[in-house]
N, C-alpha and C positions, 0 to 999 in steps of 0.2 A: 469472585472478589475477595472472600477468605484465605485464599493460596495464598501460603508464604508467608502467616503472620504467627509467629510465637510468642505465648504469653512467657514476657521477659519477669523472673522472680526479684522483687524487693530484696534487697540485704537490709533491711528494716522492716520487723515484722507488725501485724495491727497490737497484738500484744503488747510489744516493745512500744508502740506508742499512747496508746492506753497506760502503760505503766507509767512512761513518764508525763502524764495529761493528767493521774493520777484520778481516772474515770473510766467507765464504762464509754461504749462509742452505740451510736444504734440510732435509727429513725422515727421520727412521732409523724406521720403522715394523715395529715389535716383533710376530711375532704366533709365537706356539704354544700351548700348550695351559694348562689353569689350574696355577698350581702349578710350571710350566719355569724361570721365571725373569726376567720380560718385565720386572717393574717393580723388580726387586732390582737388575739388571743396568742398565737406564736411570738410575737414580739414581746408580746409584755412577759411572755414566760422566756423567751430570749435574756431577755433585763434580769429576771429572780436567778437562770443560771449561771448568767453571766457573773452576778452578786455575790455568789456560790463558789464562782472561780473554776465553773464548766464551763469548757471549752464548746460553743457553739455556732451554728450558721443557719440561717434562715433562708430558704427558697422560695421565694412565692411568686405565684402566676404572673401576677402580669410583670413582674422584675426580668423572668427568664424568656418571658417574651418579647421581651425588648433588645434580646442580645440572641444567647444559642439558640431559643427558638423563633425568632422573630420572620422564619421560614414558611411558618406554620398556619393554617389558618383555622377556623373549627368546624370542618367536617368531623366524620365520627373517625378518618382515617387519622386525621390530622390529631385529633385528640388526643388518640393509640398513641401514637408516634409523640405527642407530646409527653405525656406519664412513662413511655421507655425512657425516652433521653434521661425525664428528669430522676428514673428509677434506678437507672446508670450512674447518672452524678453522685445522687446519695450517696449511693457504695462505695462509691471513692471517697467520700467524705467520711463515712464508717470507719475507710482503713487508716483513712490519716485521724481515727481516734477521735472524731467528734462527733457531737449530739447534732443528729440534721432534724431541722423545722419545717414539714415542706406544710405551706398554703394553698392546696390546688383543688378546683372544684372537684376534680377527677372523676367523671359522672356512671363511669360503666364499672359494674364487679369483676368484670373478666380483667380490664385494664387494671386492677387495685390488687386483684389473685396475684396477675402477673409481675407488677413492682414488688410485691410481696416476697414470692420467688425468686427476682433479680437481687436483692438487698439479701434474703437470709429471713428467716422466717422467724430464729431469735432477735433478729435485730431491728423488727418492722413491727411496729407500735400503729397502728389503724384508731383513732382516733375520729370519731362521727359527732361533729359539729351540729348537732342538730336545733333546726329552728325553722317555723310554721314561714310555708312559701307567702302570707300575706301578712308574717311581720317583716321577712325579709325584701318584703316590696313595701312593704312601709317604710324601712329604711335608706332600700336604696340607693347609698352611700354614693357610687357610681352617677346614677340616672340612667344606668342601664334598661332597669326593668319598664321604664318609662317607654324607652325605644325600641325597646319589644313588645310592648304592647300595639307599638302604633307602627308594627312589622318594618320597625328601620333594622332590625336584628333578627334575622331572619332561622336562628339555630341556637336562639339563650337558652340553657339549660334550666329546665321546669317550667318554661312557655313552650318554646317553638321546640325544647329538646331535651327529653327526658334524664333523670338524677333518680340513679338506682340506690338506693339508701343500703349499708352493709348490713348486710344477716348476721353477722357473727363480730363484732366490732371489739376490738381489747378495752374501749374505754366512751362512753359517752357524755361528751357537754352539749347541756340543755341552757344555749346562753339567752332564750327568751324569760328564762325564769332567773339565772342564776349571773351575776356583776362579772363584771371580767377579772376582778382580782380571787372571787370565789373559784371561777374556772380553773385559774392559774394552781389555784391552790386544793383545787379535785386532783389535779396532772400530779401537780410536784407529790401529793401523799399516795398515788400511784407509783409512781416512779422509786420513791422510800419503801414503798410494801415490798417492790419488787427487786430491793437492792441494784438498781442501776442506778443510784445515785445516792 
C-alpha cells in the first residue's frame, strides 16, 4: 500500500512560518482521565493565547470523533489508532507553525511514547491532568461514569478500562486542588520558563 508515495517537500518551510506566526509551533498533549479537565483547561488557555496573538487550535476527543475519527470505536485497537491519527494531525499543525491543544484521554503509555515520537520530541509537551477518579465521578460532566457503572459502557477508561498515568510527565495540573485560571497560569509560566512563548 506504501508503493509509490513520495514525501512531496514544502517550498514553505516550518521556520518560515513560525517566523511569520512570530512564535514557537509545538504540542501540549492533554491526557487524564474523563471528567479531569483536559478540554475546560485547553480552551481557556486557547482564550489567554489566543489574547497573546498565538496562533492556536484545539483538538479534543470527542470533536475529532465526530468527523476523521468517527470510524472508531474503543477498543484498545481502536484507541491506538485513534492517538496516531490524532498524533499525525498535530504535526501538521506544528509545521503550519501552531500551538496544538490536544484534549484526549489517551489511556496507554506506549500510545502517548508513540505520538511523542510522531510530533518530535521537542515539540510534545505531555501534560498530566491529574485528578482522584472519585472526584471525576463526582463530576461527571458527561454522565458517562454513571453508565459505566451500571455496564451500559462497557470499556470507560478507569472502570471497565484501565488509564496508565505518565511516569515522566513535562508538566502536571492538580485541577482538584488548583481553579482553572490557576492551571492556565501553571502552563502559560511553563511555557515562558521554557521560552516557547
Amino acid at each position: 500500500m506504501q508503493q509509490n508515495i513520495i514525501w512531496h517537500d514544502s517550498a514553505i518551510t516550518k521556520e518560515d512560518r513560525r517566523r511569520q506566526n512570530g512564535h514557537h509551533s509545538f504540542v501540549l498533549w492533554f491526557t487524564g482521565l474523563s471528567g479531569s479537565g483536559k478540554s475546560t483547561i485547553s480552551n481557556a488557555l486557547a482564550k489567554e493565547l489566543y489574547d497573546r496573538r498565538i496562533g492556536n487550535y484545539v483538538l479534543d476527543g470527542d470533536n475529532i470523533r465526530n468527523g476523521l475519527n468517527k470510524d472508531l470505536g474503543f477498543s484498545d485497537k481502536d484507541r491506538t489508532e485513534n492517538i496516531r491519527r490524532i498524533s499525525e494531525v498535530s504535526k501538521l499543525f506544528v509545521d503550519n507553525g501552531t500551538v496544538v491543544l490536544t484534549a484526549f484521554i489517551s489511556p496507554f503509555l506506549e500510545d502517548r511514547k508513540k505520538a511523542k515520537e510522531i510530533v518530535g520530541e521537542d515539540e510534545f509537551i505531555e501534560v498530566f491532568v491529574n485528578c482522584p477518579l472519585e472526584e471525576c465521578e463526582k463530576r461527571d460532566p458527561k454522565g458517562l461514569y454513571i453508565k459505566a457503572r451500571n455496564g451500559e459502557i462497557p470499556d470507560f477508561t478507569g472502570i471497565g478500562s484501565p488509564y496508565e498515568e505518565p511516569d515522566q510527565p513535562d508538566l502536571t495540573i492538580e485541577t482538584s486542588e488548583q481553579s482553572i485560571p490557576a492551571c492556565v497560569d501553571t502552563i502559560i509560566e511553563y511555557l515562558e520558563r521554557r521560552q516557547l512563548i
